[in-house]
C-alpha positions in Angstrom: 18.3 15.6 16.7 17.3 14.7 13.4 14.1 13.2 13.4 11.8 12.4 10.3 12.2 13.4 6.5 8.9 14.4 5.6 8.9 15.5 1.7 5.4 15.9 1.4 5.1 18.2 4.6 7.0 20.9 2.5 4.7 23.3 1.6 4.4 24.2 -1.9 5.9 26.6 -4.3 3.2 29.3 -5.6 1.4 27.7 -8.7 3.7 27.8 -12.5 3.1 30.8 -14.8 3.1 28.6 -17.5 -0.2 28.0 -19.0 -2.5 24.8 -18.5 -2.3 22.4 -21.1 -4.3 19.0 -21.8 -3.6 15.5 -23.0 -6.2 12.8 -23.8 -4.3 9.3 -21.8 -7.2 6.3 -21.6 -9.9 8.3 -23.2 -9.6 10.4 -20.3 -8.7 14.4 -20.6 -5.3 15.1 -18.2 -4.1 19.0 -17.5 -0.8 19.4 -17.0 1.6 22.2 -17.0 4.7 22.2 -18.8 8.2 24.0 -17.6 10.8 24.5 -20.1 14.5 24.7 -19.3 14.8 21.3 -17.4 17.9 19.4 -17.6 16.1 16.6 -18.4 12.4 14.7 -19.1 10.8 14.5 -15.9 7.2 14.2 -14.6 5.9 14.9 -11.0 2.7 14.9 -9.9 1.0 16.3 -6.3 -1.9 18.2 -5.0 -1.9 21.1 -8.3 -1.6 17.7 -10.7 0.7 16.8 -13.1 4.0 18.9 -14.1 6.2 18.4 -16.5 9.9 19.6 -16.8 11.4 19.0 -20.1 15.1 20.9 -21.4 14.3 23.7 -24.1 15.2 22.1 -27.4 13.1 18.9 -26.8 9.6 18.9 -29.0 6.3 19.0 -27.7 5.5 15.4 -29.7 8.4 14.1 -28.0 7.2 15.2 -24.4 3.0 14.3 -24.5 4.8 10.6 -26.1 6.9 10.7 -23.0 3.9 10.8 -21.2 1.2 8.9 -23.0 4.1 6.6 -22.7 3.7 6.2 -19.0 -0.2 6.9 -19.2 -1.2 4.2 -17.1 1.5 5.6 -13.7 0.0 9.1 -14.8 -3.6 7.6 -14.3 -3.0 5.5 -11.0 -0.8 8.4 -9.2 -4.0 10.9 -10.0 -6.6 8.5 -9.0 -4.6 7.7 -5.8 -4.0 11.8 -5.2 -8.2 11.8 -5.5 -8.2 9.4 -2.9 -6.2 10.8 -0.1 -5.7 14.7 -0.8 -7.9 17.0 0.8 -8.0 21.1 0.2 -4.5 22.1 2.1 -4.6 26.1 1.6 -7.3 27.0 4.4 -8.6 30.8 3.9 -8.6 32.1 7.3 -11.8 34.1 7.6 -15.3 34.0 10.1 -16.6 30.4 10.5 -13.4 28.6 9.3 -12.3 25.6 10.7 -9.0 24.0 11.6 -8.0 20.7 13.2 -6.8 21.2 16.7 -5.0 18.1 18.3 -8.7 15.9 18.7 -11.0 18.2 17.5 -11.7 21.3 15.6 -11.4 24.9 16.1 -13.8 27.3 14.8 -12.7 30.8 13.9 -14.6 33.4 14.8 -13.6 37.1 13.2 -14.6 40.4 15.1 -13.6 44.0 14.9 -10.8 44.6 17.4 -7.3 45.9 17.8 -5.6 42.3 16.0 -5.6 40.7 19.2 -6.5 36.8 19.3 -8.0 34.3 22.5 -9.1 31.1 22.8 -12.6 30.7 24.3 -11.8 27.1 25.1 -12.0 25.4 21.6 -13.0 28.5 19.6 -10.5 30.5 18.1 -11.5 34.5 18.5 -9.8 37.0 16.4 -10.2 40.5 17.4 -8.7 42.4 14.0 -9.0 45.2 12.2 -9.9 45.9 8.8 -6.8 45.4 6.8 -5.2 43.0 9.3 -3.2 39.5 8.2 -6.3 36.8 9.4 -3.5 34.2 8.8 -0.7 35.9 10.7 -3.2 36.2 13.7 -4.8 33.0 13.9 -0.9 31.4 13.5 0.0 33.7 16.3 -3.0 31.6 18.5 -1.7 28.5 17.5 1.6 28.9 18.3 0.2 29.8 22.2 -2.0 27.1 22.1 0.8 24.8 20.9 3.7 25.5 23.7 1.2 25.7 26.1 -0.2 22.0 24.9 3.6 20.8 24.6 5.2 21.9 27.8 2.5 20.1 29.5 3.6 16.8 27.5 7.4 17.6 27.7 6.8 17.6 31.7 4.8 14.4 31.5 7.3 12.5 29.4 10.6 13.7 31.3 8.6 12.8 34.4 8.8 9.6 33.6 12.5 9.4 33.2 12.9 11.6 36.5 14.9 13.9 34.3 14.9 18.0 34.3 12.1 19.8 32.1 14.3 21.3 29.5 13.3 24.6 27.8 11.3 24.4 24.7 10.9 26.1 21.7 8.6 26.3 18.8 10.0 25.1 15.0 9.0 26.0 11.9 10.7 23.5 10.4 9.7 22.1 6.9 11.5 18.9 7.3 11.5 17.9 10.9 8.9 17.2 13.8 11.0 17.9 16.5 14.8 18.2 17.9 17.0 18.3 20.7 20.5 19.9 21.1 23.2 18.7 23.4 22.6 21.0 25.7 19.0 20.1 26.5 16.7 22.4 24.9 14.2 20.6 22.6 12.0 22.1 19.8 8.6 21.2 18.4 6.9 21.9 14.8 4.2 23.9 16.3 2.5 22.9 13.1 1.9 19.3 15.5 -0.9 21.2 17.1 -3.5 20.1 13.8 -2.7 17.0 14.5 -4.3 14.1 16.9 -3.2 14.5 20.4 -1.2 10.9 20.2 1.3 11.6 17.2 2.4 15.0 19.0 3.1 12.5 22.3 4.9 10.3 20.1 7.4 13.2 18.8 8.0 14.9 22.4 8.6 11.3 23.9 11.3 10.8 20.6 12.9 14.2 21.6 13.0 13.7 25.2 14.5 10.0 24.7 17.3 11.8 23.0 18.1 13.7 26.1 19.4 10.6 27.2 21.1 8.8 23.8 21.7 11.6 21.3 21.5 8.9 18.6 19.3 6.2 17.0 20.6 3.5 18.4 19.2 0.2 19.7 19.5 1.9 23.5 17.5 4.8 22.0 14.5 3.1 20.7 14.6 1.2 23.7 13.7 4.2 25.3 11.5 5.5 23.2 9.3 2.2 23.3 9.5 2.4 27.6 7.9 6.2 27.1 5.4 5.2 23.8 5.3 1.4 23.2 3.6 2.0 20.1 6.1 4.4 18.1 6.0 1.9 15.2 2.8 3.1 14.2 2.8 6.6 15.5 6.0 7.2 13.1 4.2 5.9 10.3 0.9 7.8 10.7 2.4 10.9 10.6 4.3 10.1 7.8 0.6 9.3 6.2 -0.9 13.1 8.0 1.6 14.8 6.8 0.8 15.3 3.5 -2.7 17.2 4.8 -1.8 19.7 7.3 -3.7 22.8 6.8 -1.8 25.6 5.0 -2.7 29.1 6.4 
């Protein structure tokens, strides 16, 4: 079931080819890149800064007064960015660290046979010299994850005296979790960075739906009896999403 849009938890595109360019808004020096061929005048701006799209035939005075135009949004959006953004793209490599539900996991790399363990909140890869550190240490926490969420899934469906249902691991750039009418319920294994309370809000959401496969009144009615405080859960992880680690 459909659960949460989450724009920001899409991860990127690979950087623009087009070349960095610079614009003096406030007495303040701005980078930007610019992308031709845009139906029409359009600014974004995220975690790599400001882009521009703009359609072929427009001028380059008319495009920096389009945005010296709307200097001061330009401004508060970057300052804001500044703010909340922390480094997303995590290079997986001996002494990194990831957040694990509460805490953090350490990696440690050592010559092996690309083999991964947990040595309880240590992350060991065993690899060998031309081996994919990221594909390996996503591998362990994807283990670690339906190992941490079948546990939860039993507690939750516990509570409603209903069957464990078999779950799966998602991908998904756009949802936390779902559930299909015939009971099988999926979780972003991408839940394991975060705190241990916003995963337990998404599997009680899913397993609430094994009983109203809708968002009706009834439903959050029975989402608040399994997490009274979903209110806020939802809304963190609206807020986190936008810094999950990017392997």
């Amino acid at each position: 079931m459909f659960l949460e849009q989450l724009k920001l938890f899409r991860l990127p595109s690979p950087p623009p080819e087009a070349p960095t360019r610079h614009l003096l808004i406030g007495g303040r020096i701005i980078d930007y890149r610019l992308k031709a061929g845009a139906k029409r005048l359009a600014m974004t701006i995220d975690e790599r800064g400001l882009r521009i799209g703009a359609p072929r035939r427009m001028s380059m005075t008319e495009i920096e007064a389009f945005v010296q135009g709307h200097g001061d949004w330009v401004l508060k959006k970057l300052a804001e960015l500044a703010k909340v953004s922390q480094p997303r793209h995590v290079t997986i490599k001996d002494g990194a660290r990831l957040p694990l539900l509460d805490t953090e996991a350490e990696v440690r790399v050592l010559p092996g046979a690309n083999r991964v363990r947990w040595v309880a909140d240590m992350l060991v890869l065993e690899a060998r010299p031309a081996a994919d550190l990221a594909q390996l240490a996503k591998r362990a926490l994807q283990k670690r994850a339906l190992t941490h969420f079948t546990g939860r899934l039993a507690h939750y469906t516990g509570q409603l005296d209903l069957a464990v249902p078999k779950l799966a691991l998602s991908s998904a750039q756009t949802r936390w979790g779902s559930c299909s009418r015939d009971g099988g319920i999926r979780v972003n294994w991408r839940l394991i960075h975060m705190p241990t309370h916003l995963g337990d809000y998404v599997v009680a959401h899913e397993v609430a739906h094994l009983l109203e496969m809708n968002h009706s009144e009834r439903f959050w009615s029975v989402v608040g009896s399994l997490y009274p405080d979903w209110k806020a859960a939802r809304s963190e992880l609206k807020q986190r999403a936008a810094s999950l680690p990017i392997l």
